[in-house]
VOGU-610141 format. One record per residue (C-alpha): chain; residue in three letters; x, y, z. Coordinates in Angstrom, 3 decimals, always signed. Each point is the difference from the previous one (the first is absolute). Layout:
{"A"; "Ala"; {X; Y; Z}}
...
REM end
This chain:
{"A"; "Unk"; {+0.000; +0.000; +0.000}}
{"A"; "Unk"; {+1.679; +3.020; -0.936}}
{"A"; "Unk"; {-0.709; +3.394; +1.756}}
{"A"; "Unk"; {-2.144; +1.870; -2.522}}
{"A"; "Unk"; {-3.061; -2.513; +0.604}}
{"A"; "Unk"; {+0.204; -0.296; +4.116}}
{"A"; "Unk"; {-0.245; +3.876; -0.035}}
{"A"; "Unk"; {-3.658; -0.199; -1.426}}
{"A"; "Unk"; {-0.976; -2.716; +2.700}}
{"A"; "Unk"; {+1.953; +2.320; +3.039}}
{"A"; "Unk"; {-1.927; +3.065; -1.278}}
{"A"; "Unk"; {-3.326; -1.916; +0.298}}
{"A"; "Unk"; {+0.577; -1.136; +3.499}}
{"A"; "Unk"; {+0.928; +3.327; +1.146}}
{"A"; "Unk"; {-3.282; +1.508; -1.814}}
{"A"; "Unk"; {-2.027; -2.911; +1.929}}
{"A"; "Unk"; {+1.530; +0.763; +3.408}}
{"A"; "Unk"; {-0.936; +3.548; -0.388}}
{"A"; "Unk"; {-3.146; -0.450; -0.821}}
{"A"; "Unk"; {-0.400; -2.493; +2.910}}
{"A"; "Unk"; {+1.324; +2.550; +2.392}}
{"A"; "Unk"; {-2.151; +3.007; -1.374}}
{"A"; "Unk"; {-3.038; -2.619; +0.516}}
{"A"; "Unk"; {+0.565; -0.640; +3.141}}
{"A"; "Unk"; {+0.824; +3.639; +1.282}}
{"A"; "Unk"; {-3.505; +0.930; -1.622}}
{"A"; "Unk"; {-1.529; -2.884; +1.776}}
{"A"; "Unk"; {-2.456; +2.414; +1.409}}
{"A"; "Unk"; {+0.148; -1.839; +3.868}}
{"A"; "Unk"; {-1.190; +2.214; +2.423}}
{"A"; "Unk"; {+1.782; +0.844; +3.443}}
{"A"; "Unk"; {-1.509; -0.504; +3.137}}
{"A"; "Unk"; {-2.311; +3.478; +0.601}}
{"A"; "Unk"; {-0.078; +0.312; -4.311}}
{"A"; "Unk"; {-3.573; +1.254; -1.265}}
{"A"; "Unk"; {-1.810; -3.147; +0.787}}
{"A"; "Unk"; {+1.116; -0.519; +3.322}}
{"A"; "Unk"; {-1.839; +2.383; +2.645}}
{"A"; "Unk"; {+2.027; +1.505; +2.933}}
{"A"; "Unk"; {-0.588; +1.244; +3.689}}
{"A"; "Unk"; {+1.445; +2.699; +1.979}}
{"A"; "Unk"; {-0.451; +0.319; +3.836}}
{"A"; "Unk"; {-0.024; +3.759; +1.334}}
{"A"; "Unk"; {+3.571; -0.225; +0.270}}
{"A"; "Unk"; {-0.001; -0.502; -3.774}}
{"A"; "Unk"; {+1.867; -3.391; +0.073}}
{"A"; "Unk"; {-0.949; -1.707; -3.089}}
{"A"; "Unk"; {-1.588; -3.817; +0.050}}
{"A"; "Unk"; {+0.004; -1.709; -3.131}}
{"A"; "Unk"; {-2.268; -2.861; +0.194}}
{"A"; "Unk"; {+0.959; -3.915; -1.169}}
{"A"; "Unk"; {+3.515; +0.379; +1.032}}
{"A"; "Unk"; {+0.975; -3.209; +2.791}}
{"A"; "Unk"; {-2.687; -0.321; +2.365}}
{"A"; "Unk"; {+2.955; +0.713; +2.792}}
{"A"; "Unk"; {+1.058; +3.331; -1.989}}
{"A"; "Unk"; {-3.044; +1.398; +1.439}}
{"A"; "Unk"; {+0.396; -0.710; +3.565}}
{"A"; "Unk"; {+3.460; -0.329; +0.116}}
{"A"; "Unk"; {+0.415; +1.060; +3.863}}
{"A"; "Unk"; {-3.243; -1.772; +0.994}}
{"A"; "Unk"; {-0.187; -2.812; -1.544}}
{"A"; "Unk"; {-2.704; -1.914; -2.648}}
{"A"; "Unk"; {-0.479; -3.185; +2.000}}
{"A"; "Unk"; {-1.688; -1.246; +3.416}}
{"A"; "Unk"; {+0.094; -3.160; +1.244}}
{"A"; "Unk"; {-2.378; -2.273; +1.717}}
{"A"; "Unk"; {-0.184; -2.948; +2.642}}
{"A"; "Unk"; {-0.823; -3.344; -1.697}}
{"A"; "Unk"; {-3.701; -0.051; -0.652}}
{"A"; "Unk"; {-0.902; +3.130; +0.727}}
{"A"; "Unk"; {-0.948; +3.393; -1.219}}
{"A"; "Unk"; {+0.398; +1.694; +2.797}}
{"A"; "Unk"; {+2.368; +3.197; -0.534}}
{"A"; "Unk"; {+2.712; -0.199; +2.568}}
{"A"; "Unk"; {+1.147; +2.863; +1.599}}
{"A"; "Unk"; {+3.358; +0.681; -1.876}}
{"A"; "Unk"; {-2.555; -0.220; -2.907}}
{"A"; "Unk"; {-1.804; +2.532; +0.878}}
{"A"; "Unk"; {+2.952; +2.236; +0.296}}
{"A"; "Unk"; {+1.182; -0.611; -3.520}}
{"A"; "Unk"; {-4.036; +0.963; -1.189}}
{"A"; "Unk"; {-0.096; +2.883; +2.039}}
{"A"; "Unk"; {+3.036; +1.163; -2.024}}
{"A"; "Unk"; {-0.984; -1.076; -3.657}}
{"A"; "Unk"; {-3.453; +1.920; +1.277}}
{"A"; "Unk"; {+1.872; +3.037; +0.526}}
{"A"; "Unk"; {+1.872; -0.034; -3.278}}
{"A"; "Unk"; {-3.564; -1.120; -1.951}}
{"A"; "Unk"; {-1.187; +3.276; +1.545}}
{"A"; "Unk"; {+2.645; +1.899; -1.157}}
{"A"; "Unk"; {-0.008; -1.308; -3.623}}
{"A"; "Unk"; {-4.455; +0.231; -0.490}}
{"A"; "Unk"; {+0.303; -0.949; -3.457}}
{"A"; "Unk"; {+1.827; -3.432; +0.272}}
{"A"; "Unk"; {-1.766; -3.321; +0.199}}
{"A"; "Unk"; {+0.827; -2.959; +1.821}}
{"A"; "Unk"; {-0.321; -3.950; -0.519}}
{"A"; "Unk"; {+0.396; -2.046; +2.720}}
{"A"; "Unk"; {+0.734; -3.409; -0.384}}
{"A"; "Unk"; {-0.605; -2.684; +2.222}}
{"A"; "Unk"; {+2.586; -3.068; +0.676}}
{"A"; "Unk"; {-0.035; -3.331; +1.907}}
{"A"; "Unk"; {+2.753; -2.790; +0.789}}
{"A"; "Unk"; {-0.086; -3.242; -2.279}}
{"A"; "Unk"; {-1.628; -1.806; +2.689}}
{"A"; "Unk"; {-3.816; -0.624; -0.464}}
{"A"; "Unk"; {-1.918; -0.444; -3.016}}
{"A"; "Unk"; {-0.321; +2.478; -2.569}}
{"A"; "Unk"; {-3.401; +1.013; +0.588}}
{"A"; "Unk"; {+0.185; +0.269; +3.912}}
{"A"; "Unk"; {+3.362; +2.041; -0.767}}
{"A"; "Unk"; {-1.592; +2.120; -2.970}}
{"A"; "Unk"; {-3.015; +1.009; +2.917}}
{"A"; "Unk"; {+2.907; +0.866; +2.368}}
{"A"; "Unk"; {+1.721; +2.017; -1.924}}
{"A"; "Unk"; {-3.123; +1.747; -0.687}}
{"A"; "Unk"; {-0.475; +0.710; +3.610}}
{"A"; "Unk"; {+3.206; +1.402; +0.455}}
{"A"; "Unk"; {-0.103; +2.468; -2.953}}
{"A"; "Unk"; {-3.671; +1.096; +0.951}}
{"A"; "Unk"; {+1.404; +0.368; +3.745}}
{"A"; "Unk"; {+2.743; +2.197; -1.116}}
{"A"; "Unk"; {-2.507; +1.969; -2.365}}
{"A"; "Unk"; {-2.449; +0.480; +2.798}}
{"A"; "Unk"; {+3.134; +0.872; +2.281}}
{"A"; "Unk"; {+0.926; +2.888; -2.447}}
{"A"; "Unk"; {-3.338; +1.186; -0.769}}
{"A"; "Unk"; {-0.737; +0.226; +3.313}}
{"A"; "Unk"; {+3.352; +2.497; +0.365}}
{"A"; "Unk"; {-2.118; +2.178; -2.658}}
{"A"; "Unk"; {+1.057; -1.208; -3.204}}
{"A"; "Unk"; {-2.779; -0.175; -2.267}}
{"A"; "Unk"; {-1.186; -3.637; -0.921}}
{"A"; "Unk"; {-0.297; +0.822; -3.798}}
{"A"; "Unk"; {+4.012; +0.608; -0.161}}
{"A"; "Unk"; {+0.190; -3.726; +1.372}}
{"A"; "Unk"; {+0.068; -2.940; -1.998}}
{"A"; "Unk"; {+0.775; -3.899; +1.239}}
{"A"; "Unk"; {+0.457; -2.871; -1.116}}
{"A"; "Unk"; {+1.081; -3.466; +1.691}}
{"A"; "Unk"; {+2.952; -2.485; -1.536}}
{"A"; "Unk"; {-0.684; -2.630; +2.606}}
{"A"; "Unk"; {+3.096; -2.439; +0.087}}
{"A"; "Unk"; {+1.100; +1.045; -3.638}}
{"A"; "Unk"; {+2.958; +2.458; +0.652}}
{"A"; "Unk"; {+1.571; -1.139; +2.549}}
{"A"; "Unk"; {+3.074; +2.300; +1.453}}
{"A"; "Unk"; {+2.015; -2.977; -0.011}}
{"A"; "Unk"; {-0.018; -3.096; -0.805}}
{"A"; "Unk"; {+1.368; -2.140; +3.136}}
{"A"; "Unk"; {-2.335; -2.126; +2.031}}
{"A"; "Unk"; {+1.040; +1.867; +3.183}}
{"A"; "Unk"; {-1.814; +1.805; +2.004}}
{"A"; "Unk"; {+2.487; +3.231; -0.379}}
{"A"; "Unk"; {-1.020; -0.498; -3.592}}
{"A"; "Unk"; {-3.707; -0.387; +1.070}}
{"A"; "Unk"; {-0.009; +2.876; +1.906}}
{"A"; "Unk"; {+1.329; +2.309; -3.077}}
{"A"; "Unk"; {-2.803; -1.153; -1.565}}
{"A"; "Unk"; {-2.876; +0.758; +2.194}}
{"A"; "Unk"; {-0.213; +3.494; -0.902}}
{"A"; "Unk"; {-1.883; +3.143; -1.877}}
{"A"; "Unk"; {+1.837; +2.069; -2.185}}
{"A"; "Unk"; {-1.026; +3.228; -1.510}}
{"A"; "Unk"; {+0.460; +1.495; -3.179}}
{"A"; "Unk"; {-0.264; +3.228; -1.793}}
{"A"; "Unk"; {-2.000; -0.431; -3.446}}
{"A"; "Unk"; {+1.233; +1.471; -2.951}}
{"A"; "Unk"; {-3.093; +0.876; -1.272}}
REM end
């Protein structure tokens, strides 16, 4: 092969990686807080943009609380960590929150799908009863389907016997 026919082939490679980056810089991906993504300010004017990490948005306080082994009862270190997501919900009015209800492996699914639902509606009732309106309040239960770990311990269990809450996107 001589070097007056690889030119032709290297010029066509270098026109096809250009193109390739120009396509992907014009991707048209939106950052986080772009025009579709609506954003809160509290009257300090600290911006919130929703959908980020559940933990992003309570990063001092925490997203999770934990519960004994059958139960939905909020503990009291529980109710420290909602009184504190309640006072940032009240500072950011326009944000939404899901909160999702967990249980340990242990159990069937059903009886663990009804617990889990008792332990997000007890940490929605918790919160709305610390003023924040129900309609911002969404929940949902996993049961025994996302575990925090995956040991058969009871450590492990009791990572997953929780509630975690999350700020919507939406």
């Amino acid at each position: 092969m001589n070097r007056s026919s690889t030119l032709p082939h290297f010029a066509r490679a270098v026109s096809v990686s250009c193109l390739m980056w120009l396509a992907a810089c014009q991707s048209g991906a939106q950052p986080a807080g772009g025009p579709e993504t609506k954003v809160a300010a509290n009257p300090d004017g600290v911006v919130v943009v929703p959908g980020e990490a559940s933990g992003s948005h309570f990063p001092a306080i925490g997203n999770t609380v934990y519960f004994e082994t059958n139960s939905s009862t909020l503990m009291a270190d529980a109710q420290i960590v909602l009184k504190a997501q309640a006072r940032y919900l009240t500072d950011y009015p326009i944000l939404t929150i899901t909160i999702e209800g967990h249980a340990d492996e242990r159990g069937t699914r059903e009886y663990n799908l009804a617990l889990g639902e008792r332990r997000a509606n007890a940490t929605a009732s918790y919160l709305a009863a610390l003023g924040i309106a129900v309609g911002r309040i969404s929940v949902i239960s996993y049961g025994k389907e996302r575990p925090a770990c995956q040991e058969s311990t009871e450590p492990c269990w009791a990572q997953s016997r929780r509630a975690v809450t999350s700020v919507n996107s939406d």
